[in-house]
DRENDO-104000 format. One line per 8 residues: number of its first residue (from 0); their letters; for each residue y, z, x of C-alpha. Coordinates in Angstrom, 2 decimals. Last residue first. Layout:
NUM) a) Y:Z:X | ...
This chain:
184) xxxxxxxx) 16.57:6.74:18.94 | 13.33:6.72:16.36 | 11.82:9.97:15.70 | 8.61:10.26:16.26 | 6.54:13.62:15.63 | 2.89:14.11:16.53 | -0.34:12.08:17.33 | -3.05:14.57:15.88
176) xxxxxxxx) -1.19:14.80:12.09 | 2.16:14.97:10.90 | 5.35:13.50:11.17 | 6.92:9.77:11.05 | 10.65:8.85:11.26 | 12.84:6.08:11.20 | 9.87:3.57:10.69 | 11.64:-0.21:10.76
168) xxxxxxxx) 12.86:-2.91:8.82 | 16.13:-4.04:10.32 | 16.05:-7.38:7.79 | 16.61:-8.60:4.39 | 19.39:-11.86:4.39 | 20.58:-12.73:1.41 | 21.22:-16.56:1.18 | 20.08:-17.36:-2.46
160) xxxxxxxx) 23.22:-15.80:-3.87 | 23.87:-15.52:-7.71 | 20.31:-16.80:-8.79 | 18.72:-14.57:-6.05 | 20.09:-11.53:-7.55 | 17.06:-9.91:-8.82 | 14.47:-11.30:-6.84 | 16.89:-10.26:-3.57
152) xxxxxxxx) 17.01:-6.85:-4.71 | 13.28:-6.81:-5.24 | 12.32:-8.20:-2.01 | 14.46:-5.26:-0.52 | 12.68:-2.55:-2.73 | 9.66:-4.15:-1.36 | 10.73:-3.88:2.04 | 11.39:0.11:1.78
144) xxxxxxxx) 8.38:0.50:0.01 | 6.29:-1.04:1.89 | 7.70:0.38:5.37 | 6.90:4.11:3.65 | 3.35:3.07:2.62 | 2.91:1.47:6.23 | 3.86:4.79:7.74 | 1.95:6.70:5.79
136) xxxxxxxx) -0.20:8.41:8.27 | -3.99:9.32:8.55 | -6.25:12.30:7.60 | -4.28:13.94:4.09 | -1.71:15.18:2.88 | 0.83:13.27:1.80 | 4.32:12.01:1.47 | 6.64:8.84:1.61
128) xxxxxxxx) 10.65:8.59:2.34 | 11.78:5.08:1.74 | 15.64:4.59:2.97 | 17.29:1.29:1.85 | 21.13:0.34:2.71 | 22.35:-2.52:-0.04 | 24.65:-4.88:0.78 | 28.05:-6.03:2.44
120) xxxxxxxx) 27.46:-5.29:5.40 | 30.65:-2.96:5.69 | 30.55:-2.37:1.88 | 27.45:-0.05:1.77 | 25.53:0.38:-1.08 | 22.89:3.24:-0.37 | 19.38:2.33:-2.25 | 17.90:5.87:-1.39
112) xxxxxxxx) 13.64:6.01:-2.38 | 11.53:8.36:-2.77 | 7.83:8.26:-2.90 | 5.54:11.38:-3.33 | 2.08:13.18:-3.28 | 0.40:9.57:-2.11 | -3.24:10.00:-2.13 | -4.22:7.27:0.53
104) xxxxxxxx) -5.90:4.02:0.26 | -6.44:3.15:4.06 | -4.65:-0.07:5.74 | -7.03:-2.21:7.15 | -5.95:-5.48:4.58 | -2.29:-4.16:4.45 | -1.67:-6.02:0.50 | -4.41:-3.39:-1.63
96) xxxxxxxx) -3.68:-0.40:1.16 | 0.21:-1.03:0.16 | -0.27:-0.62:-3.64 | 0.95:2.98:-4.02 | 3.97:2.51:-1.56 | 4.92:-1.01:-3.88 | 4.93:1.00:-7.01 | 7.45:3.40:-5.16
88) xxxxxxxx) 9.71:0.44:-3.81 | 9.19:-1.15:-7.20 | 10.77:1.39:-9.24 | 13.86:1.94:-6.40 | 14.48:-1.92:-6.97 | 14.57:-1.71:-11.01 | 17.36:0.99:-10.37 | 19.10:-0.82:-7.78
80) xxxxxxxx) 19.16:-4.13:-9.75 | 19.90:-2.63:-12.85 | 19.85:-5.47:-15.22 | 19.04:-9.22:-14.73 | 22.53:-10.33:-15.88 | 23.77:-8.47:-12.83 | 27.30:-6.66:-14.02 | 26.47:-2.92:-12.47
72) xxxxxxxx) 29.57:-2.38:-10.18 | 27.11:-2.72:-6.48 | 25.41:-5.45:-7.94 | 27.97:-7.85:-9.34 | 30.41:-6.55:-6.10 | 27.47:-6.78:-3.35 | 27.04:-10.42:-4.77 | 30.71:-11.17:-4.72
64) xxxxxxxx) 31.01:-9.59:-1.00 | 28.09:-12.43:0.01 | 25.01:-10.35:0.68 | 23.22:-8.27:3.10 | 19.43:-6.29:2.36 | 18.82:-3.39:4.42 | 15.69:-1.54:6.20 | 14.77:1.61:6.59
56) xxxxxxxx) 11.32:4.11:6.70 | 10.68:7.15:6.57 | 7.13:8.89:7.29 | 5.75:12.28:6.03 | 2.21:14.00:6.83 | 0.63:16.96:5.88 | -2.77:17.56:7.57 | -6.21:17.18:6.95
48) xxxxxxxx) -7.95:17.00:9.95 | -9.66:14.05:11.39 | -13.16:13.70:11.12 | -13.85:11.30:8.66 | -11.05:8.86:9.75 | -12.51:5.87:10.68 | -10.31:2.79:11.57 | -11.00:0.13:9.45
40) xxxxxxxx) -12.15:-2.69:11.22 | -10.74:-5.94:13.00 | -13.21:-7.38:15.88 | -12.04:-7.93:19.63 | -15.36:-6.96:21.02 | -14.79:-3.48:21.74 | -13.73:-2.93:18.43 | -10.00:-3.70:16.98
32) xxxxxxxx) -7.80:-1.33:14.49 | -7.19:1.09:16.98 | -5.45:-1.10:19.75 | -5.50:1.23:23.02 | -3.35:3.36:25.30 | -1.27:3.82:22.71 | 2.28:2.66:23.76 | 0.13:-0.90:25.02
24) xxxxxxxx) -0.08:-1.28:28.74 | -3.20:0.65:28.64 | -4.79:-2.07:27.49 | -4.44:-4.40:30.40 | -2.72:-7.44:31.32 | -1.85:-8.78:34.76 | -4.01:-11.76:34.88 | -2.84:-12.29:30.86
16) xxxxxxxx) 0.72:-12.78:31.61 | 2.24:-9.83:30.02 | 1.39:-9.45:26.48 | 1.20:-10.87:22.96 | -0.43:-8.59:20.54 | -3.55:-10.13:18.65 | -5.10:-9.69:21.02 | -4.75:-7.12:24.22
8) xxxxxxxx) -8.07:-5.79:23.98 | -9.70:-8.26:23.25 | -8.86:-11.87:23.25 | -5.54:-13.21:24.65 | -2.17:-14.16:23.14 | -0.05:-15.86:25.52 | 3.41:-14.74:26.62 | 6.79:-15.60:24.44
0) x) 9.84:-15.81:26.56
């Protein structure tokens, strides 16, 4: 079932019904990128501390077995799909506060990226691991490089098999600054 979108403070998520909503029903107790009014804005970090700060995050990319083969054995006429993939996973971390509109630009101190092949799917397993110090997270930075390398995968092989599928995207682990460790279960 898909509940209604309200205004402030529960927009632009949906919620319960919206009698029964309220902002503390939300894991943060509030929506940090929206004013009191419902506006967007960039959050303001000027006083929070400077901290080191490390997200992962994973997705995969699945395939037909004779796509995982070309790919996984080095034969794509486009080149070295994993290799060209890892590249753009980092380039895409760097540019994520130009494509996430409220997203900070942050001074990245590194981007590394795993591009696992794994026969069971078939495809590609993708692990972005982003660093930093400085007064907010890299969580986006670490879920753009992951999906990036994904797009790039399917860019690369598209002409072999257009129905990849790129999905499970999600932050496996973020650490650092006021809010903590999570680890997801």
């Amino acid at each position: 079932m898909t509940w209604p979108l309200r205004p402030a403070p529960c927009w632009p998520i949906p919620c319960k019904p919206a009698e029964a909503c309220d902002v503390t029903d939300h894991p943060a107790g509030k929506l940090s990128h929206f004013d009191a009014e419902g506006q967007a804005h960039m959050v303001d970090v000027t006083d929070k501390a400077v901290t080191d700060r490390v997200a992962v995050a994973a997705c995969y990319i699945k395939m037909a077995q004779e796509t995982y083969d070309i790919i996984s054995e080095g034969r794509a006429k486009k080149g070295d799909v994993l290799g060209v993939a890892r590249l753009a996973g980092i380039m895409g971390a760097k540019r994520t506060s130009d494509l996430i509109p409220l997203c900070h630009p942050l001074p990245i101190t590194k981007v590394a990226l795993d591009m696992t092949p794994d026969a069971t799917l078939p495809g590609i397993r993708i692990t972005a691991t982003v660093k930093t110090t400085g007064q907010t997270g890299v969580e986006m930075e670490a879920l753009t490089a992951a999906s990036t390398a994904a797009l790039t995968v399917y860019d690369m092989a598209k002409a072999v098999d257009k129905a990849m599928e790129i999905g499970g995207l999600h932050v496996v682990l973020k650490d650092g600054g006021k809010s903590g460790r999570y680890e997801a279960s």
